[in-house]
N, C-alpha and C positions, 0 to 999 in steps of 0.2 A: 565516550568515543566521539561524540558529534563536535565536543568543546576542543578534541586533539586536532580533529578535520580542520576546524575552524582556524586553530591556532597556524599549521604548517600552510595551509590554504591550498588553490589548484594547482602551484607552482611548486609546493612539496611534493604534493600525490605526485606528481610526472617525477620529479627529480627521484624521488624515491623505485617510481618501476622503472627508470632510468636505468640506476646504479644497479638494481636488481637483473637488470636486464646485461650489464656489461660483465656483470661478476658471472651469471649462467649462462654467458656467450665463453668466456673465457673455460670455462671449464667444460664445454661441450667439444671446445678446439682442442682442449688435453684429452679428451676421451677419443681424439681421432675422429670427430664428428664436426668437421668444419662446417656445411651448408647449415644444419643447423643452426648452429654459436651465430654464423652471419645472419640468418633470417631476426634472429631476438635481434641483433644490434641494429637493423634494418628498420623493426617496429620499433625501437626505440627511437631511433632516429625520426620515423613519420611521424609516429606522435607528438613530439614538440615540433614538427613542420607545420602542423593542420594549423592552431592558434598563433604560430608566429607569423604562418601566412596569411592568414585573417587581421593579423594586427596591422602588417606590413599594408595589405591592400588597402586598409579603411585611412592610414596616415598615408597613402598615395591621391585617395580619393580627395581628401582635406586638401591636395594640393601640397605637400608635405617628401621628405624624403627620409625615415628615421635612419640611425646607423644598425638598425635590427635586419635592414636591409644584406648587410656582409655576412649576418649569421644566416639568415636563411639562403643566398648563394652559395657558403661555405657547406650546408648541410647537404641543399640539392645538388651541390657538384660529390661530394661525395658520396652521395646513393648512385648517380650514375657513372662513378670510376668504380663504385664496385669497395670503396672505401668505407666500409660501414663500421668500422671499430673507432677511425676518426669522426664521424657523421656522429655516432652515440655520443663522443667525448663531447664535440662541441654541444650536443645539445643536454648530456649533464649539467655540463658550464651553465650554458644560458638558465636552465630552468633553477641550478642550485644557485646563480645569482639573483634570480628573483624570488627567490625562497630568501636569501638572505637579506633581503630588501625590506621583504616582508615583513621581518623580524627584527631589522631596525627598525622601521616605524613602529611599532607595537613597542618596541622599550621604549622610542624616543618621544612618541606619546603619554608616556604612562602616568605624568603627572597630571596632562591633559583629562585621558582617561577618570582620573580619582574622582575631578572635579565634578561631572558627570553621574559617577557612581555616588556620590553625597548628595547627591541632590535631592530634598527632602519632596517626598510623596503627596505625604498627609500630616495633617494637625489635629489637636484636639481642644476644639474652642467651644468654648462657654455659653450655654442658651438655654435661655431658663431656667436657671439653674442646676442645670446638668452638665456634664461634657458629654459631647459628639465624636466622634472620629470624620472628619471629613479631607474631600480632598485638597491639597494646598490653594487648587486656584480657584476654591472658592473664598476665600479668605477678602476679606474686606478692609478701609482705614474703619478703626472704630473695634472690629472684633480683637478679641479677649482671646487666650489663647495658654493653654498650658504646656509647658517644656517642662519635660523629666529628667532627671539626671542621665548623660550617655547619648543625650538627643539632639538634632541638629537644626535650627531655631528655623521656621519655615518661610519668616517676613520679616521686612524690616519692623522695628517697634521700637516700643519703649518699656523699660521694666514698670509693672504696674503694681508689683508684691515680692517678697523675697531679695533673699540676696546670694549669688553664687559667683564660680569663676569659668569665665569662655577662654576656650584658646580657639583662637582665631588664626592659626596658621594656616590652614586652608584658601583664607580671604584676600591674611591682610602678609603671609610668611612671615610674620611675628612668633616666636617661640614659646617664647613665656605667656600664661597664663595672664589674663587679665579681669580682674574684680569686677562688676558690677550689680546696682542697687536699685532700689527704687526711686526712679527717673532717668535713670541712662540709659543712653541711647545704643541699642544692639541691630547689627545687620544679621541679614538670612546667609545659613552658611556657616556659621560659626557654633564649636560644640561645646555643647552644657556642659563643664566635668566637675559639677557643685551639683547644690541642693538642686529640685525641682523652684520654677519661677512663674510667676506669671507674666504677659508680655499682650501689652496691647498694641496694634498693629497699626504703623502709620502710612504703610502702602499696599496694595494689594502684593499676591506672589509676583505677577510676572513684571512688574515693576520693581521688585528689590534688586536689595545689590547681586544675591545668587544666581539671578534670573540671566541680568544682564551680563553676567561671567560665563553664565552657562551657552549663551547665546555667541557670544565669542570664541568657547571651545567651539563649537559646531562649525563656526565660520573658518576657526583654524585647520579642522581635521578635513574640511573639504579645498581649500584651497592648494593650488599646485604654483610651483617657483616656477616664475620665468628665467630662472638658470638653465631648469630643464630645455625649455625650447629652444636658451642658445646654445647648449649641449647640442640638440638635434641637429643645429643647422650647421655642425663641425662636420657632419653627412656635406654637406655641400664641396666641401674639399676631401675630407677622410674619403669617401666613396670613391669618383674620380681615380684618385691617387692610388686607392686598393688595386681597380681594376688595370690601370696602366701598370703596375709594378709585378700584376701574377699576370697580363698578359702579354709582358715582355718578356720574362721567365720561360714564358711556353714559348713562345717567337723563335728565343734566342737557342734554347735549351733545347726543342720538339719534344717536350717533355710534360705532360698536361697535368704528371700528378703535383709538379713544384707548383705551380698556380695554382693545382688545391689545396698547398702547406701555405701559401702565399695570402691565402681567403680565409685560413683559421687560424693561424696566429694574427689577423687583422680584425678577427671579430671581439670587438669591444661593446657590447651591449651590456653586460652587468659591471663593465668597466664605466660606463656613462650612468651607473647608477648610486654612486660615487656622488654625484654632487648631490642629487636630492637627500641621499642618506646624509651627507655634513651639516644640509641646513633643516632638514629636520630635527637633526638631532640641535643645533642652535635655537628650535623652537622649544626642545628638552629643557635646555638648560636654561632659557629665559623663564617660564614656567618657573620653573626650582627657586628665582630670585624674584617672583613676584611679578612676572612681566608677559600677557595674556598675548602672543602673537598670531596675527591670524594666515598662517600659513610661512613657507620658507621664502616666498617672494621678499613679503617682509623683512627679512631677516637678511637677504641679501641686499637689500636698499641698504637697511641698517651699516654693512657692510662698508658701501661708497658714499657713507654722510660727507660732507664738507659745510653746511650750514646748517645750525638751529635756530628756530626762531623760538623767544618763550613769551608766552603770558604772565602779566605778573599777577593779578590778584587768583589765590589759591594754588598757584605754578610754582611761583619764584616765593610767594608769601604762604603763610598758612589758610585763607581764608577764613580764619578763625577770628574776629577782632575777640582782641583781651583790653580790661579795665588798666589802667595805666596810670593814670593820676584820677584824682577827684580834690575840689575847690570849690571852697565852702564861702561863701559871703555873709553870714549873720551866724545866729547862734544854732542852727541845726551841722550837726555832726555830721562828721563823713559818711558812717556806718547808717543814721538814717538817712541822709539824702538819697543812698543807694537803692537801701528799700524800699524807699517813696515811689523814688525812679521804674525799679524794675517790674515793683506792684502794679504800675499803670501799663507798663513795656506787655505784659503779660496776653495782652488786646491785640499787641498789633503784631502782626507778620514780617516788619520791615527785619531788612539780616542784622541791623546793629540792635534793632530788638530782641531777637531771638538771642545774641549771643550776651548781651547786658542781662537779661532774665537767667538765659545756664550758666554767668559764674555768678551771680546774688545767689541761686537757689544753696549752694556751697553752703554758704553763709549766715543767710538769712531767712529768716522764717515770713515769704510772701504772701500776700492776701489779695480778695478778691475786690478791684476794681470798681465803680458805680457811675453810669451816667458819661460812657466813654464816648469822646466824636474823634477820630480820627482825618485831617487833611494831610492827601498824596505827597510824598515828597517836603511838608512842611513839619508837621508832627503832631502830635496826639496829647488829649487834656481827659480830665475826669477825676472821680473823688476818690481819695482814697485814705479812710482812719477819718474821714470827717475836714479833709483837707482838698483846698482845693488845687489839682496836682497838673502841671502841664510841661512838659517837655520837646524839643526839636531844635530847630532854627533860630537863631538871636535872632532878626531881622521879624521872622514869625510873630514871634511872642514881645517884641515892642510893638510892633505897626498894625497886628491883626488883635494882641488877646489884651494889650496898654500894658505888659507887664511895666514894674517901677525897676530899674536899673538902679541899685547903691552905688554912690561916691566911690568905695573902696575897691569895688569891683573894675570901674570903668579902664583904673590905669594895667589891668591885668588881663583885659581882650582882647589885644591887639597882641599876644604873646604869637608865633610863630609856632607850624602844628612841628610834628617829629613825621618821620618813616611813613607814609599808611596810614596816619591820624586821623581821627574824626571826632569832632566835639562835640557833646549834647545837653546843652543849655537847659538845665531845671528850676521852674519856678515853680512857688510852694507859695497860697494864699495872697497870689498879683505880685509877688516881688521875687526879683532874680534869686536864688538860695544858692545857685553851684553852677560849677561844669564837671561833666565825668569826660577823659581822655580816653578815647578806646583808637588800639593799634592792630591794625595786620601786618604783624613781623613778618621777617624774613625768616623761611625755613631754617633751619640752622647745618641742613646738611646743604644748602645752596652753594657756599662756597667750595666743600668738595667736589658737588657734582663739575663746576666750572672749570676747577683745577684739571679736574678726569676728560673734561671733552677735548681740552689743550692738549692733553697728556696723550689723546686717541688720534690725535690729528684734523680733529675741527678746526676749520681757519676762524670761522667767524659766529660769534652769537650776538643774537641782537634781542634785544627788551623789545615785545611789543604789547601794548597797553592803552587803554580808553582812560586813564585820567588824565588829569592836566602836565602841563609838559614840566611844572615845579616837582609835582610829586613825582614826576618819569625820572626826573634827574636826579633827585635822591636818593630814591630805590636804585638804581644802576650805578648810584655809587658806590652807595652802600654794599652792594653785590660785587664788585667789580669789573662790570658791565660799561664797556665804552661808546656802547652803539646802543640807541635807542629811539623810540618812535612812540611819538605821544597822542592822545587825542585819538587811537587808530578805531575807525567805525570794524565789525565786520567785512565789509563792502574794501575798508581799507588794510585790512589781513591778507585778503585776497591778493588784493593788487601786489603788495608786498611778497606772497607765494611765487607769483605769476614772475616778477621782477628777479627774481633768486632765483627763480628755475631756469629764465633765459639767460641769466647771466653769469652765471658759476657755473662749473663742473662739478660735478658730484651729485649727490641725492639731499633733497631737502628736506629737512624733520621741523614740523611744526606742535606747539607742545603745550598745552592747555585744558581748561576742565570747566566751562561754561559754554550753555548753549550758543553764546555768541562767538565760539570758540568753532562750533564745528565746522559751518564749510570751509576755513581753510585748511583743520584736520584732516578734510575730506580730499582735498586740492593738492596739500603737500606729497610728495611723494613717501614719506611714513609721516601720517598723524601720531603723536602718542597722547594719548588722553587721562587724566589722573582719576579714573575711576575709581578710590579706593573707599570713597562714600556712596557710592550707589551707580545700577544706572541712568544715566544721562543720555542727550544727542550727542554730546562729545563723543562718548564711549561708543555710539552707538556708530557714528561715522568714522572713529579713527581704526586704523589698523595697529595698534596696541595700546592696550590699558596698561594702566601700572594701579595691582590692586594692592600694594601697599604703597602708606601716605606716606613717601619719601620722594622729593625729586631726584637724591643722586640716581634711581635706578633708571634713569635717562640717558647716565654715562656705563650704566651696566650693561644697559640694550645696545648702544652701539658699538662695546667692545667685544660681547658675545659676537654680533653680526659679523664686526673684520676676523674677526678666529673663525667663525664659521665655513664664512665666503674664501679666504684664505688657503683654509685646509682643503674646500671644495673645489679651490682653482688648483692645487698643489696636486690633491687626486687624479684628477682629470687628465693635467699635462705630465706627469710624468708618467700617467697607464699607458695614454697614448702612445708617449715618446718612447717608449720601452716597445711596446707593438711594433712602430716603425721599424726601429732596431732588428728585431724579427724576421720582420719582411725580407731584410734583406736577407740575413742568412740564410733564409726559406727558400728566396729568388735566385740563391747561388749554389741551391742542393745539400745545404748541410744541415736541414732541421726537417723530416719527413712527417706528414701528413699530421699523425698520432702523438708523437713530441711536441708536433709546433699544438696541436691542442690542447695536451698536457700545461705546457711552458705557460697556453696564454690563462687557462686556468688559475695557475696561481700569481700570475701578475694582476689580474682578476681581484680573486679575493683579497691581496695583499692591497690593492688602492682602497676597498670599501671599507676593512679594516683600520687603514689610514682614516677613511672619514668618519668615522666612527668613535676616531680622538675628540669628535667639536661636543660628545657628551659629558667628558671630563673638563675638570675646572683649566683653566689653563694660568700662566703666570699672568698675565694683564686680566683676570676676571676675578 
């Protein structure tokens, strides 16, 4: 019982002894017992007065005018004409409108919802050689952690034992199943549907990816569209214009019940909820394609994009560098210079480390290090198989470590990089042995995303990036990108936001996934943050993540938004315009009191309905 309360909410319960109340009014006026039948539609009618009135004052207090204003003069005019079968009607309306309101949010949520409802409790990690049940936030980097089959992995980690398959729809709205062994890399969130594994944890809970998803939902379910309050402020004219149009009715007419037909065919309150229900339900469907929005605000920004700005490394690129070439200069082979390479890589933290180390391990079977020094930014040396092993910077390893540069090598340095390129010079026992090429491609759905924002009606995108202006100009060729900006600090994001937002029309989207990405996430008018590795400040400051690793859902966020906002502007003006319509024949005697409540009724629900379409897919999504 509590779970059905919960479900209809306080706006069912009324709508319900509402209708109860019209149907026992109606049959007590067949039984010849009219004072009766009146008094039920009379308490029906106060009872949605007392909270409407309450709503009304406290949005009068705020300095505020809502349009719930026309419902509650339409009600109180009709308690004292004596009108209480109209009085009941309009306040069925109102309250079965916000019962239906209700109820889209609850569907349009419901992906929102899952997210929440998965969200893992407890773990069972390893201590002393026991298992524990404890609870997720106590989980540490370093703990050991067991996942059962059917179980929903509680931290980010790394597989430490086993091998089975996750589907990760939940995370990443990937479908298919995906393999993982010992060493790959698993986020929190994602369900075991294989063996049991083990899983050693490299962030605490509320640092993983789950965490920072789930932090998100919460952000979305509480935020409210500023569509809404410019719905409200259509109170500024609709109101006005209500009461000149039933007060010249009665003027002309001496007729005071037409200005009460004139006050309930004008009350559109569950007609104004019509736009929140289109862009909620736009938060539905963003949800569905992977795209975490925090509230319907966003969703209508989305709506009025005219510029993106992107980031290129991990945005526009994969942030992944991959191995690409390797170039040998003496007798050691390509396949060991790798593992030379990556055996020593294994030490250091640097990201062209880490990604040289995860694809050898592929590979090759790496070993542990000896006698490691690591310099910032130059590179790192140490023994490795009895070899003396160093790698980083040409410039490095002549002038600091004497490496010997061969003859055959020298005419082959000076080769120009590719896309993204980064070269890392390995010497092996004081002489030059190789270079390994490692690249950060270009996403490969990049170019659809570009084609879709053109196709949405973005005038302009621009490349924004902190490498050098060669490599900016590459990549933007590459891409198809004819605006770019090189060299850009943070500080220079900014400015770059600040310059877009005073000089364009439209809403700014800025589009990135590094900490030196967020405050202008935070500054654009929709950040989108590429969340789909964990959380970050990016995520943490923008108002959408995309928790699957694709950039087109960039061009899928902003076509949901114009469908959303679209449908929500289309709702709106033709409920309205239909009301007007009303009025008049109200103001000229031809639609009385109970009719014109009836009529506005289903002009009512037939707009929410209408918003109701931004859940389904539409042709441009």
């Amino acid at each position: 019982m509590r779970r059905i309360l919960t479900a209809i909410g306080r706006d069912g319960l009324i709508a319900i002894f509402v209708l109860a109340a019209l149907a026992a009014g109606g049959l007590l006026h067949l039984l010849d017992t009219p004072r009766a039948g009146d008094a039920l539609w009379a308490a029906a009618t106060v009872l949605v007065l007392v909270p409407l009135t309450i709503g009304v004052a406290r949005t009068l207090l705020r300095g505020g005018v809502g349009v719930d204003a026309i419902a509650l003069l339409a009600m109180a005019t009709a308690v004292a004409l004596g009108e209480y079968l109209a009085g009941a009607v309009v306040g069925l309306m109102l309250s079965g409108g916000n019962t239906l309101e209700h109820y889209a949010q609850g569907r349009a949520q419901r992906e929102l919802r899952s997210l929440l409802e998965r969200a893992p409790r407890s773990a069972r990690r390893y201590r002393d050689g026991e298992i524990e049940e404890v609870d997720v936030s106590a989980l540490a980097p370093g703990d050991r952690v067991l996942v059962r089959s059917g179980e929903v992995l509680p931290v980010d980690g790394v597989v430490a034992s086993g091998a089975t398959s996750l589907d990760e729809s939940t995370v990443t709205g990937e479908s298919l199943p995906v393999a993982a062994s010992s060493g790959t890399t698993v986020r929190s969130g994602t369900l075991n549907v294989g063996t049991p594994i083990d899983v050693e944890a490299t962030r605490s809970a509320e640092e993983s990816t789950y965490a920072g998803i789930v932090r998100l939902v919460r952000a979305a379910q509480e935020a409210r569209a500023p569509f809404v309050r410019l719905a409200d402020r259509y109170s500024a004219f609709f109101l006005p214009f209500t009461l000149l149009v039933a007060g010249g009715a009665w003027a002309l007419s001496g007729d005071e019940v037409r200005a009460l037909a004139v006050l309930v065919v004008a009350t559109p309150c569950p007609l104004i909820l019509a736009a929140p229900v289109a862009l909620i339900s736009g938060v539905s469907r963003a949800a569905g394609r992977g795209i975490v929005v925090k509230g319907g605000g966003t969703i209508e920004a989305l709506g009025d994009v005219r510029t993106v700005l992107l980031d290129k490394t991990g945005t526009l690129t994969t942030g992944r560098p991959e191995v690409t070439e390797v170039t040998t200069f003496g007798d050691l082979r390509e396949e060991g210079l790798v593992r030379l390479a990556a055996s020593l890589d294994q030490a250091s933290a640097h990201v062209l480390a880490e990604a040289l180390v995860d694809g050898a391990r592929r590979e090759h079977h790496l070993v542990l290090p000896e006698g490691v020094r690591e310099t910032a930014g130059q590179g790192i040396l140490g023994r490795v198989e009895g070899h003396d092993v160093a790698l980083g910077r040409l410039d490095w390893l002549v002038d600091e470590l004497r490496v010997e540069v061969p003859a055959s090598a020298k005419t082959r340095l000076e080769d120009g990089h590719g896309v993204g390129e980064a070269r890392i010079f390995v010497a092996v026992d004081g002489r030059l042995a190789g270079v390994v090429l490692m690249e950060d491609k270009l996403r490969p759905d990049s170019a659809a995303m570009l084609r879709a924002l053109k196709d949405a009606g973005v005038g302009r995108v621009r490349l924004v990036t902190g490498d050098d202006p060669e490599v900016a100009a590459r990549v933007a060729g590459v891409a198809g990108i004819t605006d770019y900006v090189a060299e850009c600090t943070p500080e220079g994001k900014l400015t770059l936001v600040r310059e877009e937002q005073a000089g364009r029309d439209g809403a700014v989207v800025m589009v990135g996934d590094g900490v030196n990405d967020a405050p202008a996430l935070a500054l654009a008018d929709v950040g989108i943050a590429m969340g789909a590795r964990g959380a970050t400040a990016a995520s943490e400051s923008a108002d959408a993540v995309l928790t699957v690793d694709r950039v087109d859902r960039v061009a899928d966020a902003v076509r949901i938004g114009r469908r959303s906002l679209r449908i929500a502007r289309q709702s709106v003006l033709a409920g309205m315009g239909l009301s007007m319509v009303a009025m008049g024949f109200a103001a000229l005697g031809h639609i009385p009191p109970v009719a014109g409540a009836l009529l506005q009724e289903g002009i009512d629900l037939g707009v929410i309905l209408n918003a109701l379409r931004a859940l389904l897919p539409g042709r441009d999504t």
